[in-house]
N, C-alpha and C positions, 0 to 999 in steps of 0.2 A: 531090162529094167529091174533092180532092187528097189525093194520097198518095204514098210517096215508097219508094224499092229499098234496101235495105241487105244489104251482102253483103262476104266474103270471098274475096282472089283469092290466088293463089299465085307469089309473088314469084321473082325472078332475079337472080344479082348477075355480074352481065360488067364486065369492063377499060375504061374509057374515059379517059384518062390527059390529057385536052386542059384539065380544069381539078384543082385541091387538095381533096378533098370525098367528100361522098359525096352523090349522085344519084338522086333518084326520079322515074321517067317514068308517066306513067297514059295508057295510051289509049283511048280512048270502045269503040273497035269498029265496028258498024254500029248500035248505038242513041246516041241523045241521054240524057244521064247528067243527073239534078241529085240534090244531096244523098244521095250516096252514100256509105254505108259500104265504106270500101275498107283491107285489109291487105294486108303485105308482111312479109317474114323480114328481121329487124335483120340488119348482118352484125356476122360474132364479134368481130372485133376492136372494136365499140363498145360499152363498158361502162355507159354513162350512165342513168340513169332515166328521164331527163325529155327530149322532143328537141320539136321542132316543125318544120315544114317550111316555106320562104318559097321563093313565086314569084319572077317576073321583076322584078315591080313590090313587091316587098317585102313583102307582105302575109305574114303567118302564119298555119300552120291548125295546130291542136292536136295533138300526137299520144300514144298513150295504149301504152304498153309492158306486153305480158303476161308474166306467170309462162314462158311457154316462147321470150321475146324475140321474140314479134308481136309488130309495130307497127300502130295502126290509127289512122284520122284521117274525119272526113268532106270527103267531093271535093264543095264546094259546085255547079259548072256544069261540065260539058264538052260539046261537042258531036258527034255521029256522025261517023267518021272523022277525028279532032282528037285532040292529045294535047297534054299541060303535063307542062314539067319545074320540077319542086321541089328544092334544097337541104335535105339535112337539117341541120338544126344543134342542139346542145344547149342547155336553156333552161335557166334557174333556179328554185326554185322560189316566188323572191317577185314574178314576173313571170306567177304564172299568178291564172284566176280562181279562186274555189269550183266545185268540182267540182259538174257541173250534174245528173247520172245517180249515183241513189242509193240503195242499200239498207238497211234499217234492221231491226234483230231485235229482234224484241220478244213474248211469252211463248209462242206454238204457231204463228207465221208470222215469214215475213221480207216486209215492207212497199215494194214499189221504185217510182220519182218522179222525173219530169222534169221539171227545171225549176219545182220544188214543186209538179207537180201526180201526185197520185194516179194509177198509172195501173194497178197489179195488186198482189195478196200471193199470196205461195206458203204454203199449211198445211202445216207439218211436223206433228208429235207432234199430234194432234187434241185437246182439252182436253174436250169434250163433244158431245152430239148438240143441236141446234138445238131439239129437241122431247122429251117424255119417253116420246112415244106411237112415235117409231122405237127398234125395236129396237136392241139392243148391238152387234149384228152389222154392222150397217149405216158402224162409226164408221171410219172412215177418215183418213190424212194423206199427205200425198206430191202435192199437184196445186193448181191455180190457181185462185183466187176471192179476191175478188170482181178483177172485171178493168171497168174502167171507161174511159167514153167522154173526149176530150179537154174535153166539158162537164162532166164530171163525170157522167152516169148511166150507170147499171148495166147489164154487156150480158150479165151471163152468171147462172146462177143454182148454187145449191147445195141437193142435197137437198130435190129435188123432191118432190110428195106423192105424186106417181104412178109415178115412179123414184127411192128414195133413194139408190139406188146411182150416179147422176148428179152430178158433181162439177165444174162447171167447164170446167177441161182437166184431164182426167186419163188415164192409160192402166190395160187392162187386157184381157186375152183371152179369149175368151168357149170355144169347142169345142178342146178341147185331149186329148192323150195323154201322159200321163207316169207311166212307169213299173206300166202295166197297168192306173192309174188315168184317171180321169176328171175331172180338176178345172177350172172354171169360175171363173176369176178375177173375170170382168164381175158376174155375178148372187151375188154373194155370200151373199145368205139361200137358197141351196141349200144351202149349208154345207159345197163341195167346194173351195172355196178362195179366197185372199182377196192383195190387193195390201198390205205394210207399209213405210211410211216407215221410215227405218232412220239417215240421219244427213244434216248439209248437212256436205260435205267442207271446201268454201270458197265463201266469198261477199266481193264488191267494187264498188266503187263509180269512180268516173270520170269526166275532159271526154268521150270519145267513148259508153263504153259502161257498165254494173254488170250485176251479174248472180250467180249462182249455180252450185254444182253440186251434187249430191243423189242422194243412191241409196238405193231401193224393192230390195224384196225379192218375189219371187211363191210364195207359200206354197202349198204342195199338201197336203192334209188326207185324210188316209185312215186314217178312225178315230180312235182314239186318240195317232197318230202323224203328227206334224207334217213337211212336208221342203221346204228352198226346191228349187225348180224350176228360176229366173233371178235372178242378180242384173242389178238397173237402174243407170243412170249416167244424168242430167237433167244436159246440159248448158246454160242458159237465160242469152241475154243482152237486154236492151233496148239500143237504140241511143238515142242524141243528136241525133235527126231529128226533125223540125216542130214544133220550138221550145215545146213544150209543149201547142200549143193546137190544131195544124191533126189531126194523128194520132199515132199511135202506134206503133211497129215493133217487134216482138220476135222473138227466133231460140227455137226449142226442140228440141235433139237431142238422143234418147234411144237410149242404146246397152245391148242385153240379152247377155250371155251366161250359159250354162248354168251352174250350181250344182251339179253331179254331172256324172256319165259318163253321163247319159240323157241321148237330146235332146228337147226341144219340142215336139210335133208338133203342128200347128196343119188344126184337118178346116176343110172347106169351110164356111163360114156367111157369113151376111150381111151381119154387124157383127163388130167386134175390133180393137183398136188402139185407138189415139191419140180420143179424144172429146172433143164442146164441146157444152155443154150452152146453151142462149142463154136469157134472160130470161123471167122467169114469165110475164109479161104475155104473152108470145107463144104461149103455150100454147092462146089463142084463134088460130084456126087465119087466121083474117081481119086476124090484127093482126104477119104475121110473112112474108118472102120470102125466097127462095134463089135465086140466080142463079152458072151455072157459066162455066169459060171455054168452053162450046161452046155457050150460052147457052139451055141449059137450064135452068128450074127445078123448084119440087118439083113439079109434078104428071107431067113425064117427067125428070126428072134421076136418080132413085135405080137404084142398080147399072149405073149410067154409067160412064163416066171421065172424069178434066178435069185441069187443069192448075190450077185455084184453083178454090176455093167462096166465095160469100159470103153470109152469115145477117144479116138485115135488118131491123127495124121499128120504131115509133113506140116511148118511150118518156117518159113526163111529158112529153107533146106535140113531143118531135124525133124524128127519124128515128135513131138508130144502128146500128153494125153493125159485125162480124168477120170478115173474109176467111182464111180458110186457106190455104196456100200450098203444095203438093207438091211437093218436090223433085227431079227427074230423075232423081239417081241413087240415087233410093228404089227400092227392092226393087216389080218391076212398074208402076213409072210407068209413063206416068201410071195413077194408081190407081185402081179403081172404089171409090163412092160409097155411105154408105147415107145416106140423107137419108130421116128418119125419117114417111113420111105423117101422122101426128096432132101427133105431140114437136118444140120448137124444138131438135133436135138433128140433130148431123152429126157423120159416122166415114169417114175411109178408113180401106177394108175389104180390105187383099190379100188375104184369107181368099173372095171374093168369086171367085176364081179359080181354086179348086180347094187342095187341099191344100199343104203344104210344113211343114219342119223348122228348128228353129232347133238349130245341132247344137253338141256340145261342141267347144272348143276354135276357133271362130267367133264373131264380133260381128257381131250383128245392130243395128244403126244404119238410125232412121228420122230423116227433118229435117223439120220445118215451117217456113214463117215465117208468123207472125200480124201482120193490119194491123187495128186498130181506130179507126173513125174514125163522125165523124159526118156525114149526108147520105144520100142515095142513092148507090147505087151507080154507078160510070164502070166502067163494060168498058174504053175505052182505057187508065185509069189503073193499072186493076189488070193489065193487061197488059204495060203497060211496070214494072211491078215485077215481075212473074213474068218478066218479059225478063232484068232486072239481076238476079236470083236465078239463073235457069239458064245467062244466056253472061255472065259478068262484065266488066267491064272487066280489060287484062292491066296487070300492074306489072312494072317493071323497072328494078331497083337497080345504080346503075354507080358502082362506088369506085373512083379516081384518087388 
């Protein structure tokens, strides 16, 4: 399995007056870099839409301008200790391609594709239950399925028979306190409380990246009387990495803050947060592996800690698989694990550690990156993307 880093760095703009322009410098650091997603802060004085950046040798790499004046591009090669300086220049827009990174709405999801291949949809508004025989309570929307391999098969599942409450990726918090109450967001046929899709704010498309943002509601039920707890923020991008066909890269950061003047209190337990449900087929316990970065799997991996997980196994005769990716400055990185003994599923679990609060007037902000790809698993590979995820390369913007 190949697989590739995409990440965001935080750019600088200093004086360099020796040419007319404006200037982007990338430097490797101490890893070797290929196809990275890399950002930097426009400066204010360029007002343009569209820019692109050329080397020494003239070449140009796309660049792809956000709603808050990020610029993002992907850095084809650099190597360890090595840096490239780019020109940025403005393009036009009958000099660019079709936008290769896409999202498409269509009646209770948003559909997104690289490079025309299929690679996840996100369920908004839920339209129905899969089956007549799950209950109503089980119906949910706000989380990702189907999420598919660069061949095209299936890595993840929905509404399982033995969890309906299984979604994909979706979040949701299991032992909680709020407000004298008891609400359970994860188990939802307790009937103390339940996760609601609530609206996609914005959605886009793009050369480097598309993607989404979305916000869930955590409803807490005490009786006859309803109250959110947290509101959610889903910020999900895919990147414009391995060309459709080798993997697939996505970012997913979800930022909660409190709904009231109570805070969140989250008790000790096992599981809670961020989930990935993996494919039915793996539900036979023989046909499904997990390997960490400390390279444990599930028979000692659960309520570990690691820096990536990855969920693995055969599917219509290939191997596929989903890596997770923990971000550093997630609340107790690296996190512990639950890695479910029977279930193709996995959670980090900061709940795993003892108590803690999500309190009013604070964002609580977790990051994942997910790698989906087909193969077995590489430990070096997945490393050197948890590399470029937690020490980036540095940018540095110099306008003359």
């Amino acid at each position: 399995m190949v697989i590739v880093a995409a990440l965001f760095t935080t750019g600088s703009i200093s004086s360099n007056r020796t040419e007319k322009g404006v200037y982007v410098t990338v430097a490797a650091g101490k890893f070797d870099r290929r196809e990275v997603v890399t950002s930097f802060a426009l400066p204010k004085e360029l007002k343009g839409s569209r820019y692109s950046l050329r080397d020494r040798k003239g070449h140009q790499l796309e660049v792809q301008i956000d709603p808050d004046r990020r610029a993002t591009f992907v850095l084809p090669e650099l190597k360890a200790g090595a840096t490239e300086r780019f020109q940025l220049v403005e393009s036009k827009q009958s000099t660019r391609a079709p936008q290769s990174v896409l999202v498409k709405q269509n009646e209770n999801r948003l559909d997104l594709t690289l490079a025309g291949h299929p690679v996840f949809s996100f369920v908004t508004k839920p339209a129905r239950l899969p089956s007549p025989d799950i209950k109503p309570v089980f119906l949910r929307g706000g989380y990702i399925h189907p999420i598919l391999s660069p061949s095209g098969r299936l890595v993840s599942d929905d509404y399982p028979s033995d969890h309906y409450h299984h979604h994909g990726i979706w979040f949701a918090w299991t032992k909680t306190q709020f407000d004298g109450s008891h609400p359970d967001f994860w188990n939802v046929d307790d009937l103390t409380g339940r996760v609601d899709f609530d609206s996609v704010e914005t959605s886009w498309s793009g050369d480097v990246h598309a993607g989404f943002k979305s916000k869930q509601r955590y409803v807490a039920l005490n009786g006859a009387v309803e109250r959110t707890a947290l509101n959610e923020e889903w910020d999900v991008r895919l990147y414009n990495v391995g060309g459709g066909s080798r993997y697939f890269v996505f970012d997913i950061v979800a930022t909660q803050e409190c709904a009231t003047s109570s805070p969140l209190i989250l008790e000790e337990y096992r599981y809670g947060g961020m989930g990935v449900r993996g494919h039915r087929d793996w539900k036979d316990k023989q046909k499904v592996s997990f390997l960490t970065s400390e390279g444990k799997t599930r028979a000692d991996g659960n309520a570990t800690r690691a820096r990536w997980c990855r969920m693995y196994g055969p599917v219509e005769g290939r191997v596929v698989g989903m890596a997770i990716l923990d971000h550093p400055v997630n609340f107790r990185a690296p996190t512990p694990m639950r890695i479910n003994p029977d279930d193709p599923f996995f959670n980090y679990a900061p709940s795993q550690l003892g108590r803690f609060e999500i309190k009013p007037g604070e964002r609580f902000v977790l990051r994942y990156r997910y790698v989906v790809a087909d193969g077995e698993s590489d430990p070096a590979d997945l490393n050197r993307l948890w590399n470029d995820y937690a020490d980036p390369p540095q940018v540095t913007v110099e306008s003359s």
